[in-house]
C-alpha positions in Angstrom: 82.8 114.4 82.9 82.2 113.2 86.2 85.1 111.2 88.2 84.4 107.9 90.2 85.5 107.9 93.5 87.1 104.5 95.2 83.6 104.5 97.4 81.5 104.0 93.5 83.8 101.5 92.8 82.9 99.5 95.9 79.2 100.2 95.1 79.9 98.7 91.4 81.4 95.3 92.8 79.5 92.6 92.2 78.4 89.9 95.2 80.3 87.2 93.3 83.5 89.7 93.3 83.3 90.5 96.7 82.6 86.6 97.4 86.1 85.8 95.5 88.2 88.6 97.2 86.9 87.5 100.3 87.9 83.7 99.5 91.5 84.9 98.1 92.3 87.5 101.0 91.5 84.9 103.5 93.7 82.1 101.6 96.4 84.4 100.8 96.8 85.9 104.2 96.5 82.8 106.1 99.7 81.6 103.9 101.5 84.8 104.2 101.2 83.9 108.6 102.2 80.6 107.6 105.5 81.9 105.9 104.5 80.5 102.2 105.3 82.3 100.7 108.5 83.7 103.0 109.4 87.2 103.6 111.2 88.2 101.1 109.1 86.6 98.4 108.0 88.2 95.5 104.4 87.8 94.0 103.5 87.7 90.3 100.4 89.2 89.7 99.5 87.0 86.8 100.2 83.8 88.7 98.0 84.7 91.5 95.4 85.3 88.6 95.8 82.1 87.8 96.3 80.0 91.0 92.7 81.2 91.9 91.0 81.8 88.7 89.8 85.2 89.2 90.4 88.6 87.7 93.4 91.1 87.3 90.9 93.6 89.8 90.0 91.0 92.3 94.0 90.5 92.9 94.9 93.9 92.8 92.2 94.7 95.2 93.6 92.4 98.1 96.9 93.0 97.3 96.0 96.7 98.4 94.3 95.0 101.4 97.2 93.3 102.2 99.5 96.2 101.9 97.5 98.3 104.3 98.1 95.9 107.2 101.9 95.9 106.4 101.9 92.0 104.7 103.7 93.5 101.4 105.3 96.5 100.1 105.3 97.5 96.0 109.0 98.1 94.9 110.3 99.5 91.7 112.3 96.8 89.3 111.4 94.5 92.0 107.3 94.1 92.0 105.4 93.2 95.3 107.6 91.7 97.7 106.5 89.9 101.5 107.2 91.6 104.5 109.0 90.3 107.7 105.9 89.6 110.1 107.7 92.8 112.3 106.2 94.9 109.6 102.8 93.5 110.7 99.7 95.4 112.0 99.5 92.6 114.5 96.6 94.5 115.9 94.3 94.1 112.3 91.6 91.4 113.5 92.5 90.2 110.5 95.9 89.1 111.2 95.2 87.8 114.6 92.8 85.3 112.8 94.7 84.4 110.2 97.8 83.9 112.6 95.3 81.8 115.1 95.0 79.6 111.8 98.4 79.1 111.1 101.3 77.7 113.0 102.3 80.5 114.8 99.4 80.2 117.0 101.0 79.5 120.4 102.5 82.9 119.8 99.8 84.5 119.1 97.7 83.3 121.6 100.6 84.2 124.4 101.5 87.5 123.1 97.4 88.4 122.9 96.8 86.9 126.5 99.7 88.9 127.7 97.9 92.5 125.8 94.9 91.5 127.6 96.3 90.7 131.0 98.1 94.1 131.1 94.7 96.0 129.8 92.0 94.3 130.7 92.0 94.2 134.4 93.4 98.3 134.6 89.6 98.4 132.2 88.0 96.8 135.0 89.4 98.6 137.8 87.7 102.1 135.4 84.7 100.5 134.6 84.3 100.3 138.6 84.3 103.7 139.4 82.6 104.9 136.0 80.2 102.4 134.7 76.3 103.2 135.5 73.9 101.5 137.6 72.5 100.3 134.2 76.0 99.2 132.8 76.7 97.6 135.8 73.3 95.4 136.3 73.6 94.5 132.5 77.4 93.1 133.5 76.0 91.1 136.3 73.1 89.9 134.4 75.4 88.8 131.7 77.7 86.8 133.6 74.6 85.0 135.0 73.6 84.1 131.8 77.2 82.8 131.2 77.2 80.9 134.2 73.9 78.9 132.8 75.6 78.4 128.9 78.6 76.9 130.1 76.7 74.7 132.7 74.3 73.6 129.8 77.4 73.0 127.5 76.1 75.6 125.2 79.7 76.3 123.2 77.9 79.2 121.1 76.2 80.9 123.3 78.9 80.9 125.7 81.2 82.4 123.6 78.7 85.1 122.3 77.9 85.6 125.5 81.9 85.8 126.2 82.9 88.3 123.8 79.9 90.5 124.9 81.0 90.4 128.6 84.3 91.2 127.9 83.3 94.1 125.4 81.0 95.5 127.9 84.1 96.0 130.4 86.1 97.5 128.0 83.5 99.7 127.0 82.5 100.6 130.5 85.8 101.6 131.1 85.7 105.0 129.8 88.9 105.0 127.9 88.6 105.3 124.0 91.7 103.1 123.0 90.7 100.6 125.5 87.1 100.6 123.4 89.4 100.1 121.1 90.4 96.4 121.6 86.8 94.7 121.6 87.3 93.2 118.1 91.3 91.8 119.0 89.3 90.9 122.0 86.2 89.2 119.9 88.8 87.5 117.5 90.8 86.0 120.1 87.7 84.4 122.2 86.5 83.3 118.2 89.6 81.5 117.2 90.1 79.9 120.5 86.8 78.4 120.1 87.1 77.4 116.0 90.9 75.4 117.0 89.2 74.2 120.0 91.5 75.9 122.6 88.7 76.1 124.9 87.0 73.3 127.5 83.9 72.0 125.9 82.3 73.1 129.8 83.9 76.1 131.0 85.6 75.4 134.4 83.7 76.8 137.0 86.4 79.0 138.7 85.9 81.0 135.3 82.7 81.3 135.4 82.8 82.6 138.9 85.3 84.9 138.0 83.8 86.6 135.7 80.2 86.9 138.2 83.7 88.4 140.8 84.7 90.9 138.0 80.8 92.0 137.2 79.7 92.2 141.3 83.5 94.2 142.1 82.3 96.6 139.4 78.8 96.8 140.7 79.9 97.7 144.3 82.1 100.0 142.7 85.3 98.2 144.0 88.4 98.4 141.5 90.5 96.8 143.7 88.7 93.7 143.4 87.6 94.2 139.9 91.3 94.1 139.1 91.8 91.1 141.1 89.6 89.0 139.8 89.9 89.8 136.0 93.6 89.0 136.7 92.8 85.4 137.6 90.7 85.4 135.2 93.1 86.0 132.5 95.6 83.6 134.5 92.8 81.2 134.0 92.4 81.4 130.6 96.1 81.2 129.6 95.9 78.0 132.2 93.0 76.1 130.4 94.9 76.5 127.0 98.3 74.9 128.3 96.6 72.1 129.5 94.5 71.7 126.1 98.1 71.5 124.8 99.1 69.2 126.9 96.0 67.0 126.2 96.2 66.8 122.5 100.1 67.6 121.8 102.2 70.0 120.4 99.7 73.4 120.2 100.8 74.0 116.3 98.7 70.5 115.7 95.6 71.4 117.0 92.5 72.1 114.5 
């Protein structure tokens, strides 16, 4: 007799399955960041089964989600317990957007801001002396087409156009764990612009950094590539504190 593999399982789930594990990972995790329930906490299989009305597989399959990004830990007498957020893959895109949701946010925001600040200039500084002639016009050409979004007050595209800018840097950079990044990086720019942490028209000294970064890397200069995507991360953290002190404490904002 044949043995199914984890993989056929997958393949067997049904779109309404994957529609209610998607809906009960989301919810669940999104408490877990919000401490409710707290560290420490113990969860009871059958009362999650009937909290959300779904089946015994459904919650056994994102609890094993959740314990592979560290949010819980199976112990024997005890059952599946809530670990402290140190235990944490904080780098899961998952987490980051489920912490941007709760009210840990400022955190999260500083302690991603401060990641990129370290990595992504160093990623521009490489992507100057490696990146292409091609990789390097399609930067240029991107921040261009930034430039018109955010003067149209096009929210959408801008931050497509964003994420692709900053994924292109990190790519032309060279280094694999750098490469790495572009979805914390994606998630970041996403939940920024979902809780509204973003100017409805970019300023323009971000805009124009980012054409400094693109034209740096173009002329092969990672002196100034560095440069500017420094102030351009200095920028961003800028334009959130003052969206938190326009609308009030950071954890309010929605």
């Amino acid at each position: 007799m044949e043995r199914s593999s984890p993989g056929d399982a997958a393949a067997r789930a049904t779109p309404v399955e994957t529609g209610l594990h998607a809906r009960v990972l989301e919810h669940l995790g999104t408490a877990i960041c919000a401490g409710e329930p707290a560290p420490g906490s113990v969860l009871n299989i059958d009362e999650l089964v009937e909290r959300y009305a779904v089946s015994r597989s459904v919650i056994r399959e994102v609890l094993r989600v959740l314990a592979s990004i560290g949010f819980i830990e199976t112990r024997r007498r005890v059952g599946v317990m809530i670990r402290p957020a140190s235990a944490w893959n904080v780098f899961d895109p998952q987490v980051i957007r489920w912490r941007l949701a709760s009210a840990g946010r400022t955190a999260q925001l500083r302690s991603i801001t401060e990641l990129r600040t370290a990595v992504e200039p160093h990623a521009a500084l490489l992507a100057a002396t490696r990146a292409g002639h091609e990789e390097a016009s399609d930067l240029v050409g991107l921040a261009a087409k930034m430039w018109a979004a955010g003067k149209a007050g096009d929210e959408d595209r801008f931050l497509h156009l964003d994420i692709e800018f900053h994924r292109r840097v990190l790519l032309a950079s060279g280094n694999e764990m750098f490469v790495r990044l572009q979805n914390l990086v994606a998630e970041v720019l996403t939940g920024r612009h979902k809780h509204h942490l973003m100017p409805h028209h970019p300023h323009e000294q971000a805009l124009q950094l980012h054409a400094e970064v693109a034209q740096a890397i173009q002329r092969h200069d990672g002196v100034g590539a560095h440069r500017a995507m420094v102030q351009l991360m200095e920028q961003a953290f800028d334009e959130m504190k003052s969206l938190w002190e326009q609308t009030g404490s950071p954890e309010m904002v929605s």
